[in-house]
Short mmCIF file of the C-alpha atoms (twelve columns), coordinates in Angstrom:
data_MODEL
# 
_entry.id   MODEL 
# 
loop_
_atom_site.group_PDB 
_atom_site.id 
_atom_site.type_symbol 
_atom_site.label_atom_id 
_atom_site.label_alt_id 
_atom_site.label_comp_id 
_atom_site.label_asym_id 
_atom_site.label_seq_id 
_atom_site.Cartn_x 
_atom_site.Cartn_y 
_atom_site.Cartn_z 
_atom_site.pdbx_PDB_model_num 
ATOM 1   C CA . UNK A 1   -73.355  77.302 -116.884 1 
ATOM 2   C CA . UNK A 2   -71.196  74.437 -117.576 1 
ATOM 3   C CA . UNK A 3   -68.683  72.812 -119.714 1 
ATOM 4   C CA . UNK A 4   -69.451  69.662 -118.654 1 
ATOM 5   C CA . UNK A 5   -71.841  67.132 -120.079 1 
ATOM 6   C CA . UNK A 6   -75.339  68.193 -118.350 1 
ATOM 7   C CA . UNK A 7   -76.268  64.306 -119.101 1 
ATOM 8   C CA . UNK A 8   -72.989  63.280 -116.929 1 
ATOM 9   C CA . UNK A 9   -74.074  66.168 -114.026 1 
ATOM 10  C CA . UNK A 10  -77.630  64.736 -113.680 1 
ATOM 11  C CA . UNK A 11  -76.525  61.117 -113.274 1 
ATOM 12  C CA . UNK A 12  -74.355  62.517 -110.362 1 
ATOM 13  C CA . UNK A 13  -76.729  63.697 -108.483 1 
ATOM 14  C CA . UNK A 14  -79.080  61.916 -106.015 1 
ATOM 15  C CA . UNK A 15  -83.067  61.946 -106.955 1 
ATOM 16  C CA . UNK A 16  -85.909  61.658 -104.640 1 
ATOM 17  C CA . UNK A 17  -87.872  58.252 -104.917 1 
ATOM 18  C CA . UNK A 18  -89.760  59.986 -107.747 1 
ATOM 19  C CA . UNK A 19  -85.962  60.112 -109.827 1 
ATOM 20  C CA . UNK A 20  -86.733  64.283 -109.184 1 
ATOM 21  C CA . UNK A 21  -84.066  66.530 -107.771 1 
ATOM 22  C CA . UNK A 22  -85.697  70.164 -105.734 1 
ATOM 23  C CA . UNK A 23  -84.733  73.258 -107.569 1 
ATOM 24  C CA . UNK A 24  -84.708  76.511 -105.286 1 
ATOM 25  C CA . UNK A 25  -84.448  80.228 -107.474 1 
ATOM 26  C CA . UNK A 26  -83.800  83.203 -105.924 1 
ATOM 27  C CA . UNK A 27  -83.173  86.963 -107.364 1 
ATOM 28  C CA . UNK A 28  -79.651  87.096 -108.399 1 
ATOM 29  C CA . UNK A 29  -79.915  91.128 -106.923 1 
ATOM 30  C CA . UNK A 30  -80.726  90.735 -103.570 1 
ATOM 31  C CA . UNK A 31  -81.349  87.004 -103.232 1 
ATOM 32  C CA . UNK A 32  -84.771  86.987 -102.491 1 
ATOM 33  C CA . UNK A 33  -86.134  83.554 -102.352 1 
ATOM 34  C CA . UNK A 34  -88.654  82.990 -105.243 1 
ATOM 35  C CA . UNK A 35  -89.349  79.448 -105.266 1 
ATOM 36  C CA . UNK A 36  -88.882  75.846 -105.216 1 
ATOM 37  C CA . UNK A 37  -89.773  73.213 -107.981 1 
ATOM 38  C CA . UNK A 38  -88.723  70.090 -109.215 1 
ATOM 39  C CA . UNK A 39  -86.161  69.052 -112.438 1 
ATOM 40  C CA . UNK A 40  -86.061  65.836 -113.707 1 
ATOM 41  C CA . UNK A 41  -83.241  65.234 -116.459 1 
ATOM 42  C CA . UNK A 42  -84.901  66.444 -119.165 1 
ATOM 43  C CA . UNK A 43  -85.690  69.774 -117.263 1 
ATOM 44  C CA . UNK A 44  -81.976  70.351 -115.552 1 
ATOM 45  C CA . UNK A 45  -80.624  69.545 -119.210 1 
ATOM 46  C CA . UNK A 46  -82.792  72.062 -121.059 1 
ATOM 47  C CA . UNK A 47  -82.210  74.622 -118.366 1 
ATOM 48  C CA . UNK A 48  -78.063  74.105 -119.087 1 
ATOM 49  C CA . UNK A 49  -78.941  73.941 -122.774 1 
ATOM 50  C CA . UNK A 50  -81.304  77.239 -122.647 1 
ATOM 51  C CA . UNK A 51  -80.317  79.326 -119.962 1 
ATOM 52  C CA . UNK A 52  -83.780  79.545 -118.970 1 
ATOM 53  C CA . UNK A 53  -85.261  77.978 -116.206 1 
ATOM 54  C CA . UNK A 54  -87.044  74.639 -117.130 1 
ATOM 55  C CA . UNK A 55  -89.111  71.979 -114.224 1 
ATOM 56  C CA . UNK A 56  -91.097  68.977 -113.828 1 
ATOM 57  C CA . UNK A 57  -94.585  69.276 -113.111 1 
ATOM 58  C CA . UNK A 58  -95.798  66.684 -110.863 1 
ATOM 59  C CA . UNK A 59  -99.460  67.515 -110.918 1 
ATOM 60  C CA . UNK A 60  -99.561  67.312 -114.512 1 
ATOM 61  C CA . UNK A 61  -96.687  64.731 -114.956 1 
ATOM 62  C CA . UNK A 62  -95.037  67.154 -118.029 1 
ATOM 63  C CA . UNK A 63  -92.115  68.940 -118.307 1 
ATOM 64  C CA . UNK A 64  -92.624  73.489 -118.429 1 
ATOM 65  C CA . UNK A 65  -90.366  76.055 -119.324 1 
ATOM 66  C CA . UNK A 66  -90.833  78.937 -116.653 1 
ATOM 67  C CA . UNK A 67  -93.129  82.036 -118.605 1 
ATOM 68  C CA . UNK A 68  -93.925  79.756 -121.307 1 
ATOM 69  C CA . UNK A 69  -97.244  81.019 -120.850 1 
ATOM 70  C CA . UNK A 70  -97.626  83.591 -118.498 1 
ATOM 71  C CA . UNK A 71  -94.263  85.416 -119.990 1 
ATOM 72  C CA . UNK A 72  -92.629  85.341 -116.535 1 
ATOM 73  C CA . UNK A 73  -89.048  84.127 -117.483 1 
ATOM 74  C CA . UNK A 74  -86.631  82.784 -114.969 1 
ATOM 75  C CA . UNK A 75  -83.146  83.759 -116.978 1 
ATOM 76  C CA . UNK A 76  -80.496  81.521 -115.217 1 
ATOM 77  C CA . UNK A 77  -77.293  83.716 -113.650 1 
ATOM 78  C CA . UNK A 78  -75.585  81.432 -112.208 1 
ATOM 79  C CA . UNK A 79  -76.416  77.194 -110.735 1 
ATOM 80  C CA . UNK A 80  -74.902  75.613 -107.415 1 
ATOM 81  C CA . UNK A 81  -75.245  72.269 -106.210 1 
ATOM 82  C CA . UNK A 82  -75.715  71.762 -102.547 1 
ATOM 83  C CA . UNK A 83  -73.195  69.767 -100.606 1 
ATOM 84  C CA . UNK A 84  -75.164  66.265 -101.108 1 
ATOM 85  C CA . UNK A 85  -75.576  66.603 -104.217 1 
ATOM 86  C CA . UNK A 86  -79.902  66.576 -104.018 1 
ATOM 87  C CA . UNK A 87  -80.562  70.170 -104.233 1 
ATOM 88  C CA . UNK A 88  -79.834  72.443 -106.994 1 
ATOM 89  C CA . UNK A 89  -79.459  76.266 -106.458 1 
ATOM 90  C CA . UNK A 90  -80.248  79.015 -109.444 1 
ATOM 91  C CA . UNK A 91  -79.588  82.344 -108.712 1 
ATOM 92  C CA . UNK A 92  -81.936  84.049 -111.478 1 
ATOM 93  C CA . UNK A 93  -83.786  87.243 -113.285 1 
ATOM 94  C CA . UNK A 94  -87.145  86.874 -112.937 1 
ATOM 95  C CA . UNK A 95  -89.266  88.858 -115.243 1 
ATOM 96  C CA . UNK A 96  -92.964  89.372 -113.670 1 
ATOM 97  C CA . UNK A 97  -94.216  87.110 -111.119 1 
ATOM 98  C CA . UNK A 98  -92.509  83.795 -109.970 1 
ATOM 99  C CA . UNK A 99  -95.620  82.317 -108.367 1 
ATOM 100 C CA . UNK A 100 -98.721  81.404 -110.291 1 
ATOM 101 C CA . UNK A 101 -100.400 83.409 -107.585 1 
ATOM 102 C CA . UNK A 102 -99.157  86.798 -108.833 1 
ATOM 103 C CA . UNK A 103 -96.944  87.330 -106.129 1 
ATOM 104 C CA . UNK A 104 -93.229  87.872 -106.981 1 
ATOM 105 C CA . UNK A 105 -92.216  84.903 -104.335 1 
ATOM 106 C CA . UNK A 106 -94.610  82.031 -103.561 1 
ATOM 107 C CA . UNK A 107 -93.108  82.233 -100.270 1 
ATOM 108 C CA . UNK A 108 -95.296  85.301 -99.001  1 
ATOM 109 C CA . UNK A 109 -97.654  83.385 -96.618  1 
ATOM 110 C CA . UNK A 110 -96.068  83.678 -93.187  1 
ATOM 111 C CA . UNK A 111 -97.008  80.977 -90.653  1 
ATOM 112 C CA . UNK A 112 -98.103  83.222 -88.213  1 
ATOM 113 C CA . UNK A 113 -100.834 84.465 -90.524  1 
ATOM 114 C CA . UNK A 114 -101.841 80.782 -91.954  1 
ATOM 115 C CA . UNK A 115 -104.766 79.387 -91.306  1 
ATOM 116 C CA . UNK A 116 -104.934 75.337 -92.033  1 
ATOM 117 C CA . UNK A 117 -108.770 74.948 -91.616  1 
ATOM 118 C CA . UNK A 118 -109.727 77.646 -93.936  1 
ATOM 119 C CA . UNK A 119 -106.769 77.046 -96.674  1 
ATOM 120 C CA . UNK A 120 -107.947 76.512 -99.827  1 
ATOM 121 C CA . UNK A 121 -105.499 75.500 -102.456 1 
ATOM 122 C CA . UNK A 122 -104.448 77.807 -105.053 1 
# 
């Protein structure tokens, strides 16, 4: 992805109050929006290191590799930086599912159909 240090890159880059920086993915084909999680350093570094996509759970405070466990790889194709310097891009090939819900985006709930009093949380 890089020649530079990924170490160097991450202490560029401005964190939430959490020290987390948002990662969005979307299809490298047809740039299809996929998903959004968070990195911390240890995440952003393995995903430079790896070439597979790597985040930071919040719920379970722990670091995951993407398909670790379900198989549903996020193989990096290319990684921007927004103009800020708080949001990090990855164009990707997904393999399977990028949502935990099945669905190949976990953005396919559209507001007009959303309910708030009957949501239940997947």
């Amino acid at each position: 992805m890089s020649n530079l240090n990924p170490h160097d890159m991450w202490a560029k880059m401005k964190k939430n109050s959490d020290g987390l920086v948002p990662a969005i993915t979307i299809d490298y084909e047809n740039g299809e929006v996929l998903m959004m999680a968070y990195m911390n350093e240890e995440a952003f570094c393995l995903t430079c290191e790896t070439g597979f996509m790597h985040y930071y759970s919040r719920s379970r405070n722990s670091l995951w590799k993407k398909g670790e466990t379900s198989g549903h790889f996020q193989k990096v194709m290319s990684a921007s930086i927004d103009c800020d310097r708080d949001t990090l891009l990855y164009k990707i090939d997904q393999t399977g599912a990028a949502c935990h819900t099945g669905n190949r985006s976990c953005f396919y709930t559209s507001l007009n159909d959303w309910d708030p009093a009957s949501d239940k949380e997947e």
